[in-house]
N, C-alpha and C positions, 0 to 999 in steps of 0.2 A: 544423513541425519533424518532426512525425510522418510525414507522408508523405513527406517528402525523406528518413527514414531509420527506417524500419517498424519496426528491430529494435535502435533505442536506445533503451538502459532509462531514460534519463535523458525523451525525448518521452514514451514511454508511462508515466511517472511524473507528468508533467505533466497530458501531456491527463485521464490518469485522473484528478486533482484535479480540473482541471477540468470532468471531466463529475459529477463528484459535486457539484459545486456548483451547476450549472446544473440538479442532480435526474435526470439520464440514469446514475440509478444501478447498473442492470444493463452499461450499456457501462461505467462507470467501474470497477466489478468486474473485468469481464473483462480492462480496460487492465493494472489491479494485481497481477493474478493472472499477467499475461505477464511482469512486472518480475521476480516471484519467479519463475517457471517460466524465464526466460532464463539462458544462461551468468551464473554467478556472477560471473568475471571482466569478463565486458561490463559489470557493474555495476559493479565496484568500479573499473575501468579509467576511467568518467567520474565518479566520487567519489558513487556514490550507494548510501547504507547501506540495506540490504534494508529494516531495520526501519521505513523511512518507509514502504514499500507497506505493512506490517502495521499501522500506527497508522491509517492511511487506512481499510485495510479494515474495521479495530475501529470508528473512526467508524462508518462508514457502516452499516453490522452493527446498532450502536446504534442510529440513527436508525431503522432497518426494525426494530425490536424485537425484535432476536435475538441476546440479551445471551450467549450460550453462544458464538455464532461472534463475539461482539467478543470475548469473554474470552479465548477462542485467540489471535485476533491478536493481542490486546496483549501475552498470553505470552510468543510468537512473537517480537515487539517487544524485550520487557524480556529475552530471552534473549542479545541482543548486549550488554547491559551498558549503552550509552550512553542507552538511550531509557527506563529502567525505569523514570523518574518520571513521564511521561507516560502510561507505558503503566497507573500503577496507577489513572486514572480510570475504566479500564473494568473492575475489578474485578466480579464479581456475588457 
């Protein structure tokens, strides 16, 4: 999906899960980081709430031991309202 459409936030949401799971966690970073850095609208236009790329990110943040940029993220996260119960796991 990603390379039949580079600048949908809904594949680069994807694949970035997906490479955080298969451990390519700096390209999954950077996948996450396009979702947020893309038109807002592009997001919202294929139904995907920002805050999933920040729960992602906080993951991952955690697992590399850098409980300060998950706490952001999940910030970030719990800042739309919908995700704030999720996001409180990553408390420090």
């Amino acid at each position: 999906a990603l390379s039949k459409q580079p600048n949908s936030s809904l594949a680069l949401l994807g694949s970035g899960m997906l490479q955080a799971t298969k451990g390519n966690t700096q390209s999954a970073i950077d996948q996450l980081v396009q979702v947020l850095d893309s038109d807002a609208s592009n997001a919202q236009s294929q139904g995907i709430p920002e805050p999933l790329a920040h729960l992602e990110l906080a993951s991952i943040y955690q697992k590399m031991g850098k409980p300060s940029a998950a706490s952001d993220e999940a910030r970030a996260a719990a800042h739309d309202g919908r995700f704030s119960q999720q996001a409180q796991q990553f408390k420090n």
